[in-house]
C-alpha positions in Angstrom: 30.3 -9.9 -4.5 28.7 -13.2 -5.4 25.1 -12.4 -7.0 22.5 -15.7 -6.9 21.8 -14.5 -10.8 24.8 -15.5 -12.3 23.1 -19.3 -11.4 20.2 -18.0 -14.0 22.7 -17.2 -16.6 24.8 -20.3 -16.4 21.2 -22.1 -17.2 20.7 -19.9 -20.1 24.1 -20.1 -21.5 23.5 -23.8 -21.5 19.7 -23.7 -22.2 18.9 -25.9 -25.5 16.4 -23.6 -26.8 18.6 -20.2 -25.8 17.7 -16.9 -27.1 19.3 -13.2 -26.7 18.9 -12.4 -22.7 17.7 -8.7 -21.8 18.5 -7.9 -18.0 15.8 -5.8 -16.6 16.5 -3.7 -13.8 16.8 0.2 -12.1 20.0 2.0 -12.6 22.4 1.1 -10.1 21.8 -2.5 -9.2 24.7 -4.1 -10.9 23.7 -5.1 -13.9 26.6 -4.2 -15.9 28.9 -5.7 -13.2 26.9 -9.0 -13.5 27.3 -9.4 -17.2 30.8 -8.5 -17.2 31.3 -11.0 -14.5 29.4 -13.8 -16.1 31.2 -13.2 -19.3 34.5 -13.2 -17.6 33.7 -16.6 -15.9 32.2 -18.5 -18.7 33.4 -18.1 -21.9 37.0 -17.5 -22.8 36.4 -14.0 -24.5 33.6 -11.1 -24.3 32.8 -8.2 -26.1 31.5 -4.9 -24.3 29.4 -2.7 -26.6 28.4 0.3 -24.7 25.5 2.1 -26.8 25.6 5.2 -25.0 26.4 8.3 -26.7 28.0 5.7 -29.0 27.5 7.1 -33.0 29.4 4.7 -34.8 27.4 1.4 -33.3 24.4 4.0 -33.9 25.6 4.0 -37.0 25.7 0.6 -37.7 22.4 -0.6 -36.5 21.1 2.3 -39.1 21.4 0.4 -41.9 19.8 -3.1 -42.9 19.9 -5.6 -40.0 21.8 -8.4 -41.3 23.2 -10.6 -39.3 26.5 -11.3 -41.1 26.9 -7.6 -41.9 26.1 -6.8 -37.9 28.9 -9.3 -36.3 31.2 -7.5 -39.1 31.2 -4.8 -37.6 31.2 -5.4 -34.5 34.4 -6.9 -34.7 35.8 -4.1 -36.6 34.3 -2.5 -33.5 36.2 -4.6 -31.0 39.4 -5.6 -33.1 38.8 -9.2 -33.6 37.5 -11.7 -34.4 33.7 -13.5 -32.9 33.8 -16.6 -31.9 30.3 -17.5 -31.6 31.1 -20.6 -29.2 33.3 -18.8 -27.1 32.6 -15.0 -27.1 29.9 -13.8 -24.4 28.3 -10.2 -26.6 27.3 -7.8 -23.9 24.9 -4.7 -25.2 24.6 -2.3 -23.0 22.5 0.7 -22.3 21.2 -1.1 -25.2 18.0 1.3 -25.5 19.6 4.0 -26.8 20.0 2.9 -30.1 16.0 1.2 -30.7 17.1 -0.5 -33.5 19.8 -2.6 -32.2 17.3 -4.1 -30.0 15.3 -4.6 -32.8 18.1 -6.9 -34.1 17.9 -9.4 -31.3 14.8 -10.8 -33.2 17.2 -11.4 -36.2 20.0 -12.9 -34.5 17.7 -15.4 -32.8 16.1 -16.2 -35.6 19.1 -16.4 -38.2 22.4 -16.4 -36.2 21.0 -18.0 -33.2 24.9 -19.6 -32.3 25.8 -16.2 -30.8 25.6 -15.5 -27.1 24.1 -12.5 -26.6 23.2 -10.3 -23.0 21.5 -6.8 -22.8 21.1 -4.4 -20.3 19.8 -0.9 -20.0 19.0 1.3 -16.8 15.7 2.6 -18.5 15.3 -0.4 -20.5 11.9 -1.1 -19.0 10.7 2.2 -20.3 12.0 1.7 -23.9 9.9 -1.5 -24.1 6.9 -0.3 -22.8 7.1 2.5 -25.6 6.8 -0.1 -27.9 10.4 -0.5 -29.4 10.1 -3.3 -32.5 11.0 -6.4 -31.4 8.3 -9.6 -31.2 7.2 -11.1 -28.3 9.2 -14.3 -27.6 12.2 -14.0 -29.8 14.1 -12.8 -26.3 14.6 -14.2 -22.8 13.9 -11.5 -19.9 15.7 -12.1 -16.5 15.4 -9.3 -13.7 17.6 -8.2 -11.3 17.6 -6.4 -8.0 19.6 -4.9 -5.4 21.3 -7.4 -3.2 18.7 -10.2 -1.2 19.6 -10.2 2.4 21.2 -13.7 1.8 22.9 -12.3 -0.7 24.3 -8.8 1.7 24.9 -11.9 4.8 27.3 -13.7 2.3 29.4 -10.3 1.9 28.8 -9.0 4.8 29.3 -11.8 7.6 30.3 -14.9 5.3 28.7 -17.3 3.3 28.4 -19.8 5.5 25.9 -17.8 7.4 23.8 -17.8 4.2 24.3 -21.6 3.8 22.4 -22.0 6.8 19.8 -20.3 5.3 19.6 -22.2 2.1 20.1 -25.7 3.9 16.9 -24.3 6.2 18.9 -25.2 9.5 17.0 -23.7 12.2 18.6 -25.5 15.1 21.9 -24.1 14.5 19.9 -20.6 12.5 18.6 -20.4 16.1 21.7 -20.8 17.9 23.1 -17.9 15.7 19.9 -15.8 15.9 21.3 -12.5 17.7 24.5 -12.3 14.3 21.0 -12.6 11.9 19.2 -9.8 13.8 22.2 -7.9 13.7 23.2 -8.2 10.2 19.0 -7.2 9.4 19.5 -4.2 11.2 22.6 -3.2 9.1 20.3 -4.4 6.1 17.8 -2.4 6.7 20.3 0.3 6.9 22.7 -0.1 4.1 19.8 -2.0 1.8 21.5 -3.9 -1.5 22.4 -1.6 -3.8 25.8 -3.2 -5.0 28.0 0.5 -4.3 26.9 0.9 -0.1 27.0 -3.0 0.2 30.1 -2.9 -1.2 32.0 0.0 0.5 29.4 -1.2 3.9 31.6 -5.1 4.1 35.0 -3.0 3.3 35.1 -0.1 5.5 31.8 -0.4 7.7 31.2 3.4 7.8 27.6 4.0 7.8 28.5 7.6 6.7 30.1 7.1 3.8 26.9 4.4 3.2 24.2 7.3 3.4 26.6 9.3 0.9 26.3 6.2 -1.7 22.8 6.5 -1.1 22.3 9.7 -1.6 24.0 10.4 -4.9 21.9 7.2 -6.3 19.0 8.9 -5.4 20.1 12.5 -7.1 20.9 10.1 -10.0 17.1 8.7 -9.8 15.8 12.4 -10.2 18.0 12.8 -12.9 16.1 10.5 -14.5 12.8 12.1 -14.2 13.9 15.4 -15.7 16.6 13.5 -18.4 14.0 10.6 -19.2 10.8 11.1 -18.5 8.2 13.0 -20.8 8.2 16.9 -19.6 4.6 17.0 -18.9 4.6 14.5 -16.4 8.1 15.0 -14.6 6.4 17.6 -11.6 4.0 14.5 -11.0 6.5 11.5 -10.7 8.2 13.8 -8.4 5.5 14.2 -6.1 4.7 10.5 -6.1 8.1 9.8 -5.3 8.4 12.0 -2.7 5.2 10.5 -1.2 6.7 6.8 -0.6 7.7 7.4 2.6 5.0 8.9 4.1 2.7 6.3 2.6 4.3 3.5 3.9 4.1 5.2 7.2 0.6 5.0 7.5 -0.6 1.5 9.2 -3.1 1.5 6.5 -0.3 1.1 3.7 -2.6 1.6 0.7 -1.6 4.4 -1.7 -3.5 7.5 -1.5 -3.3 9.8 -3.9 -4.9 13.0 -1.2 -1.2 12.3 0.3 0.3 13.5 -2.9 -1.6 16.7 -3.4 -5.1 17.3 -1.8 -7.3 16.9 -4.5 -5.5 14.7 -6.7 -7.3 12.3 -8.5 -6.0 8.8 -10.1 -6.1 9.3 -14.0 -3.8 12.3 -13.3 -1.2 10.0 -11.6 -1.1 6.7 -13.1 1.5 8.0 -16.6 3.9 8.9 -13.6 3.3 5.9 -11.2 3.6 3.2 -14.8 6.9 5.3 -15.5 8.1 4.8 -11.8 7.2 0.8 -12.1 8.7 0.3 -15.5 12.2 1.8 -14.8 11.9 -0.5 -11.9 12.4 2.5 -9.3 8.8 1.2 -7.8 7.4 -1.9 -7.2 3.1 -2.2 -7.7 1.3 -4.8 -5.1 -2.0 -4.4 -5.7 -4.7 -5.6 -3.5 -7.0 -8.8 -3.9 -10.6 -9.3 -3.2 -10.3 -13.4 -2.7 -7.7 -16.1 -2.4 -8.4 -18.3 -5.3 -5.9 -19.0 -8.3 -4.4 -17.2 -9.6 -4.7 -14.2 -7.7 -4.6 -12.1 -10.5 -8.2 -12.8 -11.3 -9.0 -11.8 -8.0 -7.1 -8.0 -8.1 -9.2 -4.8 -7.2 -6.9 -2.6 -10.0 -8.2 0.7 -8.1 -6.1 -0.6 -4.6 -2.1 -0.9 -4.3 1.0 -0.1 -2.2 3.7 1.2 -3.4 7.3 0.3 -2.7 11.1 1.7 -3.9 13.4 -0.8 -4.8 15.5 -0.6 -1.9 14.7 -0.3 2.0 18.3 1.4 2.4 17.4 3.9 0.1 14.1 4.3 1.8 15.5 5.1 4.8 17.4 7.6 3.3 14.5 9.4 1.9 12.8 9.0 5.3 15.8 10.7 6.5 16.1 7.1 8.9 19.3 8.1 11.2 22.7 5.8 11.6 22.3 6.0 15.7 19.1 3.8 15.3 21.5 1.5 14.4 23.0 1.1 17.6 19.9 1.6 19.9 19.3 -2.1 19.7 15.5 -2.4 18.7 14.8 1.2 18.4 15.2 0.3 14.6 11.9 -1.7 15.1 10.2 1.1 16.6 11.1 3.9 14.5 9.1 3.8 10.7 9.2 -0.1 11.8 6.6 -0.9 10.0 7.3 0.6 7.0 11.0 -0.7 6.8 9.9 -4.3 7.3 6.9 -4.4 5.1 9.2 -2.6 2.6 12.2 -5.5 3.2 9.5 -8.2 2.9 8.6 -6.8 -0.4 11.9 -7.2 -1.7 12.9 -9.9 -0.5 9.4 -11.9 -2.1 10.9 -9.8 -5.8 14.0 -11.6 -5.9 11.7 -14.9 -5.9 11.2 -15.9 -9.2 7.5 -16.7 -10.5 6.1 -15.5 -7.6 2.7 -13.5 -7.8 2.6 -11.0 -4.6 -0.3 -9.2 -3.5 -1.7 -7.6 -0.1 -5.8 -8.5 1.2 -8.2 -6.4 2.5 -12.0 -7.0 3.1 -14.4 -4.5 2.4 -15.2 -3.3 5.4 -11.6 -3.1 6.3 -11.5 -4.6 9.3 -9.0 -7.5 7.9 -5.7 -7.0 6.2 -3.0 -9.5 5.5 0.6 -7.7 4.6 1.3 -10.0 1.4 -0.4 -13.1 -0.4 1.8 -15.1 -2.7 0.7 -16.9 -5.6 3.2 -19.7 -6.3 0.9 -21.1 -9.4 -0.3 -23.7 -7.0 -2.1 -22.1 -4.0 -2.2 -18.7 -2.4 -0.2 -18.3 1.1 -1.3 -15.3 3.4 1.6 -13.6 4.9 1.5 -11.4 8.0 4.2 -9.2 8.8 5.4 -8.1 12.4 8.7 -5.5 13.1 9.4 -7.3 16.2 8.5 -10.3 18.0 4.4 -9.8 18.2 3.0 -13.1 17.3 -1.0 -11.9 17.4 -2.3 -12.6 14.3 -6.0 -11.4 14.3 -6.2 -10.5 10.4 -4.2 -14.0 9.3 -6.6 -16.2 11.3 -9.8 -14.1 9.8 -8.5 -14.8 6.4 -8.0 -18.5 7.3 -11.5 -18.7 8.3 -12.7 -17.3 5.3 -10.4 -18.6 2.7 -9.2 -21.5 4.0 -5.2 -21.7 2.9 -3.1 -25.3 3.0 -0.8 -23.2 4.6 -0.2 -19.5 6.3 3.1 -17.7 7.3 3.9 -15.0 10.1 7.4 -12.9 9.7 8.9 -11.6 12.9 11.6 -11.3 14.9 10.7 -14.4 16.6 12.5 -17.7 15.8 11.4 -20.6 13.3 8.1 -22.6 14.1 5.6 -24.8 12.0 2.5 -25.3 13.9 -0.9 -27.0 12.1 -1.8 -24.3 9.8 1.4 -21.5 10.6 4.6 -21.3 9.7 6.8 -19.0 11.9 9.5 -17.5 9.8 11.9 -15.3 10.9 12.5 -12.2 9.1 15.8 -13.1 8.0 14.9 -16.3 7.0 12.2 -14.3 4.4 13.7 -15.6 1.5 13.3 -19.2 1.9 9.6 -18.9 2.0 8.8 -20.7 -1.4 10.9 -23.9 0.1 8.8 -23.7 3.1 5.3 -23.9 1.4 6.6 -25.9 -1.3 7.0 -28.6 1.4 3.7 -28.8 2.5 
């Protein structure tokens, strides 16, 4: 499978001022796959260090943290020799042993001609808890589970998602129905490298839901493995609650869903644990549309979203027959599946603030605003091919935007003041604006 990251890494391996790369991301969506790919690509050798249940690099990482002394043994380790122009290091599950992240801040600073990638599935967690390394002696990248462009090219074929990245819409048009269809089997399968991968080889949406199923069992693992003891019942029930929360029309997260009488400072150790292992994504809401939107955040209101709309549907229990009832998957949970593939489609878009709008009184809501750094774009999202848009043009109104963007079913359109995007076409929404 051909992941848009590797393009980050190539830029890093040849970045002037390059520093020790930690890849953030939840269990599951390739990051070991990536580095071992990247590593097999671009340098002539790589060495694997897996830290898990591993005593001896444990025990090497113990002792002082000298540079010299570390590559030493980690070719004892690996049974020859470093080279530190050629050999791609890969660290992996890298939390476990604290202090061999700790080192990173040494090699940058005193061995900084070795090439060096970490990864962790609870990474996110381990630096959050305040493992020793300073601020700014690393590089973060984060990955995902497969972009739709990125499930199209496996899927259907590349040049499909060429036509996406070259913005063709005569000829996207022309080829709308095999876009539609390959969304609904997105929305299905979702990105997670395993059911993408087995979904392109033997297109059994059986065997898909299976994949799905054991990552999720793998997820709760977690909670009881991972997280603290005291707060495992809670991240449970908030997990749990996703679906049903995103089922509501009014998406915000309410914590009455998750028990009745639950209040927010009993909740918001489990949510922060869900967000930082990357299992949930935060969009919180915003109270005005200046920049950044940041400023303008109401840190009491949020949605909540999983990391993957496939596994979503398998939480929701979302059946394979939907599949082939045409737009009965638009329907059924619609919204909640397409605000949820919106989501992650806007994540995999890098420095991109996202955010939803309400006004007080409730009577407006915009789906997403996105803060590119240079203005804030509205974004209203329909399942099908709806083009009202009472909320966006309230909002515009008000707020005035350079630009605002609808999402549906419907094919590509730039009026005055509104893009028309087409679901499928999601991703390429920072080149559209960026035009303007």
């Amino acid at each position: 499978m051909y992941r848009t990251a590797i393009k980050q890494l190539y830029r890093w391996k040849e970045g002037r001022n390059r520093k020790p790369l930690i890849i953030q991301g939840a269990r599951q969506v390739g990051k070991t796959w990536l580095m071992k790919q990247f590593g097999t690509e671009a340098y002539k050798d790589m060495v694997y260090i897996n830290f898990d249940s591993n005593s001896r690099m444990a025990a090497l990482f113990e002792s002082d943290l000298n540079t010299d002394r570390l590559i030493m043994g980690l070719e004892l380790y690996a049974g020859r020799k470093i080279d530190p122009d050629n050999t791609l290091l890969i660290f992996d599950e890298v939390q476990e042993v604290p202090r061999a992240l700790s080192s990173l801040k040494y090699f940058y600073e005193d061995a900084p001609q070795y090439h060096i990638v970490c990864a962790g599935s609870l990474l996110g967690i381990a630096l959050h808890e305040g493992t020793s390394f300073p601020v700014g002696k690393v590089d973060f990248l984060s990955l995902y589970p497969l972009s739709f462009k990125e499930f199209l090219t496996a899927v259907v074929g590349e040049q499909f998602a060429g036509l996406l990245d070259n913005q063709d819409y005569a000829m996207i048009t022309s080829f709308r129905q095999t876009f539609a269809d390959a969304l609904r089997q997105y929305f299905y399968v979702g990105g997670m490298p395993e059911a993408v991968q087995n979904f392109a080889q033997e297109k059994d949406f059986n065997e898909v839901r299976k994949i799905q199923k054991r990552i999720l069992a793998a997820y709760e693992q977690d909670f009881s493995k991972h997280a603290p003891i005291e707060i495992v019942p809670r991240i449970r029930m908030i997990w749990d609650s996703i679906p049903s929360q995103l089922a509501r029309e009014n998406k915000k997260f309410v914590y009455g869903l998750v028990r009745e009488g639950a209040r927010a400072k009993d909740y918001e150790t489990a949510i922060m644990w869900l967000c930082d292992c990357g299992l949930v994504h935060r969009v919180g809401r915003v109270k005005g549309a200046g920049i950044p939107l940041k400023a303008y955040e109401d840190l009491k209101a949020f949605k909540l979203f999983v990391v993957d709309v496939g596994l979503l549907g398998c939480m929701a229990g979302l059946r394979q027959g939907t599949l082939l009832d045409g737009n009965d998957l638009f329907t059924e949970f619609k919204g909640a599946l397409t605000e949820q593939y919106v989501c992650q489609q806007l994540k995999t878009i890098e420095d991109l603030g996202i955010y939803y709008y309400t006004n007080d009184r409730g009577s407006c809501e915009v789906d997403f605003i996105i803060d590119n750094g240079e203005t804030a774009v509205p974004v209203e999202v329909k399942a099908e091919v709806n083009l009202k848009a009472k909320s966006l043009k309230t909002f515009r109104d008000r707020f005035h935007p350079v630009i605002s963007v609808r999402t549906s079913m419907a094919d590509y359109k730039k009026e005055d003041w509104l893009i028309n995007l087409p679901l499928y076409a999601i991703e390429e929404i920072y080149k559209c604006i960026r035009k303007i």
